[in-house]
Structures are given as C-alpha cells and as structure tokens.
N, CA, C and O atoms as CSV, one atom per row, in Angstrom:
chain,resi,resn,atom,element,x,y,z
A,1,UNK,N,N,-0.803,-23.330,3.450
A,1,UNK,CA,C,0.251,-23.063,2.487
A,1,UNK,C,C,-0.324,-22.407,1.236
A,1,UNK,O,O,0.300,-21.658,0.485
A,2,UNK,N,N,-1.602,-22.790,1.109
A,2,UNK,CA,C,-2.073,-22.528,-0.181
A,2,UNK,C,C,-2.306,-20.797,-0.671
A,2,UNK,O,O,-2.246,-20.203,-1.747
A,3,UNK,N,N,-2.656,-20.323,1.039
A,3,UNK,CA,C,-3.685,-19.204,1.292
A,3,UNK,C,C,-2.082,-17.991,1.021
A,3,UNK,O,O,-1.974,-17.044,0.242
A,4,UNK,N,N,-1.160,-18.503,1.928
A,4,UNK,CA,C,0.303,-17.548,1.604
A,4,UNK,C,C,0.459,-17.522,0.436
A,4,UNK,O,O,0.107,-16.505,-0.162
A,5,UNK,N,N,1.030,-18.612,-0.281
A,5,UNK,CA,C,0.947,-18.333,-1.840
A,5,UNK,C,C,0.119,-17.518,-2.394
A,5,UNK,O,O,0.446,-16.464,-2.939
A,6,UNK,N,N,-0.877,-17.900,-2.303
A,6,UNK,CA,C,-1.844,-17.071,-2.918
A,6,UNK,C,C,-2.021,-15.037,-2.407
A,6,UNK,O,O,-2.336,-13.968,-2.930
A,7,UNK,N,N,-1.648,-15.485,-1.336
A,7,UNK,CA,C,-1.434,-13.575,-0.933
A,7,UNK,C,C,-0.071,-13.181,-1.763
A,7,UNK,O,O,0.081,-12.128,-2.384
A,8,UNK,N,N,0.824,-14.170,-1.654
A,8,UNK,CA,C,1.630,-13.633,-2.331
A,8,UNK,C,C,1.976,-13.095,-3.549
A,8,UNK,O,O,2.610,-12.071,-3.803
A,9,UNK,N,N,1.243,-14.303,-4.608
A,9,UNK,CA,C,0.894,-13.589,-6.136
A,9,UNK,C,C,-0.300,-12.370,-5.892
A,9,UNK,O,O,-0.345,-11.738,-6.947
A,10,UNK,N,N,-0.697,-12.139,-5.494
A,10,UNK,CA,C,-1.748,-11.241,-5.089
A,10,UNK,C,C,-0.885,-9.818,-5.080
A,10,UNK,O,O,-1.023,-8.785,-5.735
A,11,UNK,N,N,-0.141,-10.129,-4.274
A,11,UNK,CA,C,1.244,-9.046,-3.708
A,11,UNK,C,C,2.121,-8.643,-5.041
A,11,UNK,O,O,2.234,-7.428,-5.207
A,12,UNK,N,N,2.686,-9.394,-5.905
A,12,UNK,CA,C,3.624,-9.335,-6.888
A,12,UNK,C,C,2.883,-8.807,-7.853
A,12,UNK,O,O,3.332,-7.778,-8.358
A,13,UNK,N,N,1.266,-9.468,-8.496
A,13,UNK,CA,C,0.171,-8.617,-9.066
A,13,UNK,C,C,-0.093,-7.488,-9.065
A,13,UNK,O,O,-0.414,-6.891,-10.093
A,14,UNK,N,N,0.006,-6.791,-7.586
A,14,UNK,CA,C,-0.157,-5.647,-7.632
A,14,UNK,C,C,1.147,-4.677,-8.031
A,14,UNK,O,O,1.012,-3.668,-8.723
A,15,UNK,N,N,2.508,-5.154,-7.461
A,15,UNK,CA,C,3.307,-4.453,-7.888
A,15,UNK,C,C,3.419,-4.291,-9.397
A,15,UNK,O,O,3.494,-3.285,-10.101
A,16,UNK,N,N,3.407,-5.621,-9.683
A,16,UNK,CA,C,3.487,-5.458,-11.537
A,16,UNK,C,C,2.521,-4.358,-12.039
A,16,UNK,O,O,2.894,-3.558,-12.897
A,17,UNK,N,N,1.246,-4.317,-11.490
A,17,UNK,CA,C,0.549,-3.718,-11.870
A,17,UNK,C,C,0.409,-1.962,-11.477
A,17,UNK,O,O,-0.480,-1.241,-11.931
A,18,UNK,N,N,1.402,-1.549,-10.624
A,18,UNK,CA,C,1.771,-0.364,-10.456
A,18,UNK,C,C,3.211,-0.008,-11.809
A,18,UNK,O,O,3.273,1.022,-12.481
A,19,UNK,N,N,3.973,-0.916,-11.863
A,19,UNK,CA,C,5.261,-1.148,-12.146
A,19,UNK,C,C,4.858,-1.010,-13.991
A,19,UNK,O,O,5.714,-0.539,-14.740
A,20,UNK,N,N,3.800,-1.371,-14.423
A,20,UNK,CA,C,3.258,-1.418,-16.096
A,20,UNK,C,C,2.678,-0.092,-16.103
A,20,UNK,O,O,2.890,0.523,-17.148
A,21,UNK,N,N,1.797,0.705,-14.951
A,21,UNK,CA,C,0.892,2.021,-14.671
A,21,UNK,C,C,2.837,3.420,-15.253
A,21,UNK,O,O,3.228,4.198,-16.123
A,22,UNK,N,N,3.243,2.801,-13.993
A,22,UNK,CA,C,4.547,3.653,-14.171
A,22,UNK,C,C,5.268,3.359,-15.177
A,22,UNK,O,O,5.710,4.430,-15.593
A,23,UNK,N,N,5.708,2.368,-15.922
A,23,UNK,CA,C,6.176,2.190,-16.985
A,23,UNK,C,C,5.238,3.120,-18.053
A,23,UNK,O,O,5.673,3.874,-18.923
A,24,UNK,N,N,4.010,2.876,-17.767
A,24,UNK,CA,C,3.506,3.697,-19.504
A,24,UNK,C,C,3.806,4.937,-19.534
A,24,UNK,O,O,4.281,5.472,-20.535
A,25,UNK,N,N,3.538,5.611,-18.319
A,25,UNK,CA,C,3.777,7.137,-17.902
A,25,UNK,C,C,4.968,7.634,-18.360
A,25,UNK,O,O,4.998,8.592,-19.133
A,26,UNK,N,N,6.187,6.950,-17.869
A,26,UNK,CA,C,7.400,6.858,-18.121
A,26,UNK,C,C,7.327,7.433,-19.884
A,26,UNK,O,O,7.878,8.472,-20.247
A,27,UNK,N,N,6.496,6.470,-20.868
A,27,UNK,CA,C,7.618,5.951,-21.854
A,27,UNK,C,C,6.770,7.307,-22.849
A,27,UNK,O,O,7.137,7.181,-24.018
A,28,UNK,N,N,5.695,8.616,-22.678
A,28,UNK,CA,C,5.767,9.205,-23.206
A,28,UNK,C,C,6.113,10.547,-23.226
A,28,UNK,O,O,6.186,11.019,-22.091
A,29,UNK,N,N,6.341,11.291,-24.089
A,29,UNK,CA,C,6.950,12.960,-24.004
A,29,UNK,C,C,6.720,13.509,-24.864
A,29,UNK,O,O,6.698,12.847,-25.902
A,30,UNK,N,N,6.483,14.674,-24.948
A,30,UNK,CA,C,5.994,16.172,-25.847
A,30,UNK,C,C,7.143,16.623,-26.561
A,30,UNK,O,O,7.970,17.421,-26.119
A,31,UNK,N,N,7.159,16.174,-27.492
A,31,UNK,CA,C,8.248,17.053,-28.611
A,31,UNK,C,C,7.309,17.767,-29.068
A,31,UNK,O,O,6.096,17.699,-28.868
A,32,UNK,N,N,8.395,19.004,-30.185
A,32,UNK,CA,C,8.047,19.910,-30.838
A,32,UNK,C,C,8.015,19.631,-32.005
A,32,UNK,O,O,8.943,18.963,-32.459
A,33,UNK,N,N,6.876,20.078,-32.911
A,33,UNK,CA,C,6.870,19.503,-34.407
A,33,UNK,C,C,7.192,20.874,-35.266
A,33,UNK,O,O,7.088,21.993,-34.764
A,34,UNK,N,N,7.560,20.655,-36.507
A,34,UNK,CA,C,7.868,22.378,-36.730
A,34,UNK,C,C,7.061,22.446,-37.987
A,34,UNK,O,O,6.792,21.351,-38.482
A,35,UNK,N,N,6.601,23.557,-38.629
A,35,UNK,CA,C,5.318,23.977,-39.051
A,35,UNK,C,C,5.426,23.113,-40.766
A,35,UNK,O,O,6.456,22.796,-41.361
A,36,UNK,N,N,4.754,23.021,-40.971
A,36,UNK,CA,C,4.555,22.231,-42.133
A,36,UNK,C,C,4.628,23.294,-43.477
A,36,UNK,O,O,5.252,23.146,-44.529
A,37,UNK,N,N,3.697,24.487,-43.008
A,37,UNK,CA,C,4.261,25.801,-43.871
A,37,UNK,C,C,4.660,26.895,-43.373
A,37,UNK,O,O,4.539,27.421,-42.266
A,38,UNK,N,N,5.259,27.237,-44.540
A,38,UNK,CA,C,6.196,28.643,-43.694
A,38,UNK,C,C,5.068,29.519,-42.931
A,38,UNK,O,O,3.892,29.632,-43.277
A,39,UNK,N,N,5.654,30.070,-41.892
A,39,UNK,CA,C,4.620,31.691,-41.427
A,39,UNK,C,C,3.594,30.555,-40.183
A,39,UNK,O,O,3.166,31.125,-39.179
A,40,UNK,N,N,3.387,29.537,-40.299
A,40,UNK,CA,C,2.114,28.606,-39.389
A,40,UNK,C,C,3.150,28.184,-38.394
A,40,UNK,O,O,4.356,27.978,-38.533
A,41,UNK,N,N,2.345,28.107,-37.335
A,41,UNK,CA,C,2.573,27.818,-35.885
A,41,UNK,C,C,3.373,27.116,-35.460
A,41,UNK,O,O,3.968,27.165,-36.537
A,42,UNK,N,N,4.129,26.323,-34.746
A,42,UNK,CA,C,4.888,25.222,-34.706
A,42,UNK,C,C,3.637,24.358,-33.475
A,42,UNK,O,O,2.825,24.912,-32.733
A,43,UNK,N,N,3.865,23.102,-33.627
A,43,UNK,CA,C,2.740,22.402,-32.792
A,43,UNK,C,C,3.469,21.451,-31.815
A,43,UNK,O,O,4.661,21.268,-32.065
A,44,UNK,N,N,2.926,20.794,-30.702
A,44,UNK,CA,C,3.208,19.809,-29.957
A,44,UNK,C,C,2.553,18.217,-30.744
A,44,UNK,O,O,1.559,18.030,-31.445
A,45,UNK,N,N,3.584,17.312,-30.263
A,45,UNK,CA,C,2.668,15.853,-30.442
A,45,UNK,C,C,3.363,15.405,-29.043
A,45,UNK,O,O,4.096,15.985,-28.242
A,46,UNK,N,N,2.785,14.075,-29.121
A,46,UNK,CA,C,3.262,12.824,-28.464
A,46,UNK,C,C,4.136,11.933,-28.636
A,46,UNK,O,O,3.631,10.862,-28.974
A,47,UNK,N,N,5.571,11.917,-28.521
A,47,UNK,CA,C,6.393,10.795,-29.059
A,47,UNK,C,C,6.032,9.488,-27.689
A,47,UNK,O,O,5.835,9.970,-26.574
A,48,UNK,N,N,5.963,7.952,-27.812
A,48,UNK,CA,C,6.307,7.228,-27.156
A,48,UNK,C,C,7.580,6.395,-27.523
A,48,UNK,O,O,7.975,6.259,-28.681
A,49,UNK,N,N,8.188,5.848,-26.416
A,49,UNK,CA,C,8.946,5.167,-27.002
A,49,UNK,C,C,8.526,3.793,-26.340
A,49,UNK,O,O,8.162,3.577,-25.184
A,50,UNK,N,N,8.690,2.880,-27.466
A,50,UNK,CA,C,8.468,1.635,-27.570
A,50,UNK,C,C,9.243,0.678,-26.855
A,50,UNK,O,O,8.873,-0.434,-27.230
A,51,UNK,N,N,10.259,0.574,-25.892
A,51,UNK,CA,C,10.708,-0.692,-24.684
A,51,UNK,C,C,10.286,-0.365,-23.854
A,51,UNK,O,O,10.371,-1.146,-22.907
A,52,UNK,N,N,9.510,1.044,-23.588
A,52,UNK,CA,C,8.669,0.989,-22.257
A,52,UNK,C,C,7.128,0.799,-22.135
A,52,UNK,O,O,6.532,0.400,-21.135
A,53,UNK,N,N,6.554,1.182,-23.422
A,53,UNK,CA,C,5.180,0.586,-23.682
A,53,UNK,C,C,5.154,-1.011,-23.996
A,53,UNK,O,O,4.092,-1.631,-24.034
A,54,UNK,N,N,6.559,-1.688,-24.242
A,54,UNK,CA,C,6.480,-3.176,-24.275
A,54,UNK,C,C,6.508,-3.690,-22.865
A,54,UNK,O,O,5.766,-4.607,-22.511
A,55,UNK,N,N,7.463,-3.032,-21.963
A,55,UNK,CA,C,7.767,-3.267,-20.681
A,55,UNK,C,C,6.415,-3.020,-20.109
A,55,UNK,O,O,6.032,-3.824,-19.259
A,56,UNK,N,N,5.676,-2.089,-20.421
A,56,UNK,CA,C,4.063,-2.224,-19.096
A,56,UNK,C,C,3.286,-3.127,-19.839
A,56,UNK,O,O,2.568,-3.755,-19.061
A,57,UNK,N,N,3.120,-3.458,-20.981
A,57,UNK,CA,C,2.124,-4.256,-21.577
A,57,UNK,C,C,2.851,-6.030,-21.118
A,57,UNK,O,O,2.110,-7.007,-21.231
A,58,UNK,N,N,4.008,-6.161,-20.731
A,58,UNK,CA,C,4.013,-7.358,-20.018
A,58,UNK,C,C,4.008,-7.252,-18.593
A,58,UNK,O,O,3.972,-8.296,-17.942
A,59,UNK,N,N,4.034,-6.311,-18.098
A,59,UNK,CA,C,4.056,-6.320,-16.710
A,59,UNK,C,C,2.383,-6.281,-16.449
A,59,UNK,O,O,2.069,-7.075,-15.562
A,60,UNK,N,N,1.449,-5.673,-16.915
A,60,UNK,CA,C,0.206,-5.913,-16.886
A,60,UNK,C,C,-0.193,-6.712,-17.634
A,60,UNK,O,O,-1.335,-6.340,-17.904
A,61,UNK,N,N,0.057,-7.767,-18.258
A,61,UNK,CA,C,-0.321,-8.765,-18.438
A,61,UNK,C,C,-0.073,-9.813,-17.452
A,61,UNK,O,O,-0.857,-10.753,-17.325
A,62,UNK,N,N,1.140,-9.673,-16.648
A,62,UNK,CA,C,1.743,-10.569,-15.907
A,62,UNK,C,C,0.735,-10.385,-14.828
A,62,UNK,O,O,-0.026,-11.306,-14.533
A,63,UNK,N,N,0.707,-9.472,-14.354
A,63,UNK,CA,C,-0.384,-9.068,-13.049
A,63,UNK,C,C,-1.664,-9.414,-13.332
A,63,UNK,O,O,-2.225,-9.897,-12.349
A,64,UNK,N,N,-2.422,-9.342,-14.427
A,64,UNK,CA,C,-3.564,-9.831,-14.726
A,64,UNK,C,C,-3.272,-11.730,-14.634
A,64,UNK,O,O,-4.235,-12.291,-14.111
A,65,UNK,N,N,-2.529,-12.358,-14.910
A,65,UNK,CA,C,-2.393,-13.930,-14.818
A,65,UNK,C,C,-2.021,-13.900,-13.544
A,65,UNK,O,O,-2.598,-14.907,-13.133
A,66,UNK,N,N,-1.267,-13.295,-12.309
A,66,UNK,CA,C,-1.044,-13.482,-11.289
A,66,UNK,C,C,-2.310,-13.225,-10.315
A,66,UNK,O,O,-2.485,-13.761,-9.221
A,67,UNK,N,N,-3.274,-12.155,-11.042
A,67,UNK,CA,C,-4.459,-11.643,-9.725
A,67,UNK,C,C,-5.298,-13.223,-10.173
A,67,UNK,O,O,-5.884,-13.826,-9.273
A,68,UNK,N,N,-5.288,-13.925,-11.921
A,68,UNK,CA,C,-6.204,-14.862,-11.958
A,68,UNK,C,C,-6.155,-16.432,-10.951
A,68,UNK,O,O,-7.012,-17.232,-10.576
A,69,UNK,N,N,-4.493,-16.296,-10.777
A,69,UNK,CA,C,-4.315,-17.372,-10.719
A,69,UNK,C,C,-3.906,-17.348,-8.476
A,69,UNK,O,O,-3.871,-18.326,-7.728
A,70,UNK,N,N,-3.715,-16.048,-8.164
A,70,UNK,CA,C,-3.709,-15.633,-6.665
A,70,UNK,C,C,-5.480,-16.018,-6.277
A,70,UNK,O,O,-5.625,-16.941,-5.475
A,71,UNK,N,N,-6.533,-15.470,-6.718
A,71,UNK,CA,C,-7.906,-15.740,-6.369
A,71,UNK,C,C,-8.218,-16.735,-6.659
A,71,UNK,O,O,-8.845,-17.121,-5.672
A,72,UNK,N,N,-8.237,-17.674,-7.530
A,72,UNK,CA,C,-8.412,-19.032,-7.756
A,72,UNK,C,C,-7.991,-19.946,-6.643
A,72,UNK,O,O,-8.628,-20.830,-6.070
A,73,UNK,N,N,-6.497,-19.424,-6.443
A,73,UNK,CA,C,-5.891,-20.314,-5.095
A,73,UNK,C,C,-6.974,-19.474,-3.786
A,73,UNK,O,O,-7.027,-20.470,-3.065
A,74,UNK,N,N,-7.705,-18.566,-3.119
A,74,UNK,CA,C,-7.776,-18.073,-2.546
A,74,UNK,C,C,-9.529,-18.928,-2.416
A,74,UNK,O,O,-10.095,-19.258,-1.374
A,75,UNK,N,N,-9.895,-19.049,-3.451
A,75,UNK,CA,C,-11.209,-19.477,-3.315
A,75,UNK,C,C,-11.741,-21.339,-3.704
A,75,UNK,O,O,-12.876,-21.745,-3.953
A,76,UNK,N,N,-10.306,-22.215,-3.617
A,76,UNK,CA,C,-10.031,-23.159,-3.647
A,76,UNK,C,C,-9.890,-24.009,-2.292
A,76,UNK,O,O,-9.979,-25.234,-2.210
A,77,UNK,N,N,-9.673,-23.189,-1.341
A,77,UNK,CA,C,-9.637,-23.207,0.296
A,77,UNK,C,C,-8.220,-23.641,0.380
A,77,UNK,O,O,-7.244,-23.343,-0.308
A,78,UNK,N,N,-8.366,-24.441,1.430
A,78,UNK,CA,C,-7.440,-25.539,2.179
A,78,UNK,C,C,-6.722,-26.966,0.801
A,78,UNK,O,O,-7.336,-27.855,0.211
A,79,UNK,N,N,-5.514,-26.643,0.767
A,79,UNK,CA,C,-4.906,-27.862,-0.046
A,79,UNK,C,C,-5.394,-29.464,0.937
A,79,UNK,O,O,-5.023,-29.928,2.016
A,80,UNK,N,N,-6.607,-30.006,-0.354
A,80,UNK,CA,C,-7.120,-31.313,0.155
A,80,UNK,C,C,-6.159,-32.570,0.033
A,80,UNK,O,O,-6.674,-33.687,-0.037
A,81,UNK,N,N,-4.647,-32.411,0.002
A,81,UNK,CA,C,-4.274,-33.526,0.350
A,81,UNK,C,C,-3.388,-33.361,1.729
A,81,UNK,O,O,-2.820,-34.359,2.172
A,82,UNK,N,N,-3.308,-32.466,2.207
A,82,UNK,CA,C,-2.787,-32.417,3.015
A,82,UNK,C,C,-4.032,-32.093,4.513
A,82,UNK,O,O,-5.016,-31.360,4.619
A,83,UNK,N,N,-3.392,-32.992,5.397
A,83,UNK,CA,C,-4.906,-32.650,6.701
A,83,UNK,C,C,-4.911,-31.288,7.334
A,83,UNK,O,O,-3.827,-30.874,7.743
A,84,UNK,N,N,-5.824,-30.640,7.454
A,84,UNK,CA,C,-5.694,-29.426,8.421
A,84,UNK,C,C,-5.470,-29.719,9.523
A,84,UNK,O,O,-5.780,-30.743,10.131
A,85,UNK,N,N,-4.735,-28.547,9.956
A,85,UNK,CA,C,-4.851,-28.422,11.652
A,85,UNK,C,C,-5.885,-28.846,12.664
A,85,UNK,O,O,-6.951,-28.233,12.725
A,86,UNK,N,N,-5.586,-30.014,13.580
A,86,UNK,CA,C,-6.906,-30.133,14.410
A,86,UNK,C,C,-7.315,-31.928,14.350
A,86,UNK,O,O,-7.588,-32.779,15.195
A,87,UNK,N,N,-7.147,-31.892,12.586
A,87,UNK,CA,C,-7.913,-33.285,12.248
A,87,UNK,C,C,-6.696,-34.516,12.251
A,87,UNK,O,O,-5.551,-34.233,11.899
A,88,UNK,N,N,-7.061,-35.872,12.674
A,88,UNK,CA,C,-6.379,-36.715,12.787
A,88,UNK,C,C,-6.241,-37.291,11.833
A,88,UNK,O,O,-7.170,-37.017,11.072
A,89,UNK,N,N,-5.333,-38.214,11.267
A,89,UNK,CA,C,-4.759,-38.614,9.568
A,89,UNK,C,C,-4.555,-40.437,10.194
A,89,UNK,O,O,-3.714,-41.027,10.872
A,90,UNK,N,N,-5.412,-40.682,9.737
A,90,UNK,CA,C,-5.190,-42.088,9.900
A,90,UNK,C,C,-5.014,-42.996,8.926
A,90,UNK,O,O,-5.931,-43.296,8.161
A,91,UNK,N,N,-3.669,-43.588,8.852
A,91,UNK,CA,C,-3.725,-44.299,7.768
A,91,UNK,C,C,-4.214,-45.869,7.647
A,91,UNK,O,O,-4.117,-46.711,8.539
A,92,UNK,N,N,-4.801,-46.075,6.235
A,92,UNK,CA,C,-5.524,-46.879,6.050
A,92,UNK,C,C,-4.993,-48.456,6.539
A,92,UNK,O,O,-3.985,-48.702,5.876
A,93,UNK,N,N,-5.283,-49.487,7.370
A,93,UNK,CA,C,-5.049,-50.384,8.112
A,93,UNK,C,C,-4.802,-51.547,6.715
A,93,UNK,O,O,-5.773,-51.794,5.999
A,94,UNK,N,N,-3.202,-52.319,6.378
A,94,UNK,CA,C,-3.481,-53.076,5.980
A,94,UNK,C,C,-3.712,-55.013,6.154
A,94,UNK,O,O,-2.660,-55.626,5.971
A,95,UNK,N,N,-4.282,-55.418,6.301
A,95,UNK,CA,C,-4.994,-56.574,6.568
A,95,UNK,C,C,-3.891,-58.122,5.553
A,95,UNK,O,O,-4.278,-59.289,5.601
C-alpha cells in the first residue's frame, strides 16, 4: 500500500511540476515601451503578470513536498504494521 501511494505522489509531483514549468511560461509577454526621448528608438521589455507567477511558485513548491514526501515513502519499504505477503501473523496467546 505504501509503495502505490508513494508512486502516486511521485505522479501528481511531476504533473505539478510540469503544470508551475507551464504556468511561468504562460504568465510572461513582450510589450512595447515607447521612447523616453523624442527622435530615440522605441524598445521591448518583459511584462509578467503576477496570478500566474503565484500559480507556478505553488505548484512547484507543491511538487517539491510531494517528490520529498513520495521518496521517503519509497525508501521506508513495506508498512511494518501490517504483515507482508507470505508471512504468518500470529497472535499473541493469552494465558
């Protein structure tokens, strides 16, 4: 049970973590700036807009606590209260 879970945040990690990649991409664009003095060039900048650079900065955060907490379960093994497959569970005899 432990090992599914754990693929599974593994799984949702990664989407988030495509899902924050595409969100940042998303949230910027090239406007036109217009010349500061007369007769000079007009220039490009960078506008972002800010609910989509908030939106990837929690979605990659989320994926970073999901990959910590997917490998932890992954390298924790087998949930020790429950018996694996194979082994017999005998309960303790009371007297």
């Amino acid at each position: 049970m432990r090992s599914w879970r754990a693929v599974v945040e593994l799984f949702v990690a990664g989407c988030a973590a495509v899902g924050g990649v595409l969100s940042w991409l998303a949230a910027s664009s090239q406007v036109v700036v217009a010349p500061v003095v007369e007769g000079e060039p007009s220039t490009t900048s960078v506008a972002y807009y800010a609910p989509l650079l908030t939106l990837s900065l929690l979605l990659v955060t989320a994926a970073g606590v999901l990959v910590v907490l997917g490998v932890s379960r992954l390298r924790r093994g087998p949930d020790p209260a429950k018996p694996s497959a194979g082994t017999a569970f005998h309960a303790p005899k009371l007297e």
